[in-house]
C-alpha positions in Angstrom: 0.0 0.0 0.0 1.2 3.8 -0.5 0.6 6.8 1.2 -1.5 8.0 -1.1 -4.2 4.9 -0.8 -4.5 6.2 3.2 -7.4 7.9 4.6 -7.0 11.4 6.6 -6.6 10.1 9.8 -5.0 6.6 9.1 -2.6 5.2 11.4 0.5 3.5 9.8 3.8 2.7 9.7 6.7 2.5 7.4 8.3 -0.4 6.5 12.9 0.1 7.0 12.0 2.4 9.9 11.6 1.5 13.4 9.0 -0.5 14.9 8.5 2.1 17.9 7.3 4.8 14.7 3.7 5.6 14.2 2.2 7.4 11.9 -1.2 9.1 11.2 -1.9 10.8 7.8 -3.0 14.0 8.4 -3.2 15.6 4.9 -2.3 14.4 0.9 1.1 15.2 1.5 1.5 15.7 5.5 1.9 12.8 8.4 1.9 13.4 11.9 5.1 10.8 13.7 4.6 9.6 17.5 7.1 7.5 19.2 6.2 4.7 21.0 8.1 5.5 24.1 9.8 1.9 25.3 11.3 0.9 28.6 14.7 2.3 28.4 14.8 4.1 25.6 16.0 7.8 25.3 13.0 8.5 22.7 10.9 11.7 24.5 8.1 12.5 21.5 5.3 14.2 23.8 3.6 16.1 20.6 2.9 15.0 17.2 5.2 16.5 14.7 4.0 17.1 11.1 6.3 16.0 8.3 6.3 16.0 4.4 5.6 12.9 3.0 5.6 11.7 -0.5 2.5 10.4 -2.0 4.3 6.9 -3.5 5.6 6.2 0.0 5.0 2.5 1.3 3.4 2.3 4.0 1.8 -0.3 6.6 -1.9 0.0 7.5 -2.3 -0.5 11.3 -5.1 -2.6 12.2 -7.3 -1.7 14.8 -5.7 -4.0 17.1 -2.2 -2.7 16.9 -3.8 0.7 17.2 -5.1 -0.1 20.2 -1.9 -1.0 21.9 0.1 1.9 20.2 -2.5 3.6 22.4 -2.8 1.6 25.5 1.3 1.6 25.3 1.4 5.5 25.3 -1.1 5.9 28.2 0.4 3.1 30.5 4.3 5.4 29.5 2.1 8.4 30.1 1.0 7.1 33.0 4.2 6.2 34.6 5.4 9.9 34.5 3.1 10.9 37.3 4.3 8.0 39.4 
């Protein structure tokens, strides 16, 4: 698939680059990148940065299950701040 085939508001990931990347489509040529903070990592991503992206890109369509631990991954991090 290609970043062009997304939706606006897609999550996704791109296949060479990290496995801790996410990535939302948030225009025809814009993503948004979160890191998936991990246990002793040095990654600190707290907002989502917009970055130019080309429309031929490959990309991999999350499914709503790994959504929902990108998500559940970022809160229980989030979480652990305030501890």
């Amino acid at each position: 698939m290609i970043f062009q085939e997304l939706q606006t508001g897609d999550y996704f990931r791109i296949p060479g680059m990290s496995a801790e990347l996410v990535y939302r489509k948030a225009s025809d040529s814009q993503c948004s990148i979160n890191a998936l903070l991990q246990p002793n990592s040095t990654k600190i991503s707290v907002l989502p940065l917009l970055q130019p992206i080309r429309s031929s890109t490959t990309v991999i369509l999350l499914t709503p299950t790994e959504i929902a631990n990108y998500f559940a991954t970022k809160q229980e991090y989030l979480s652990s701040l305030w501890k």
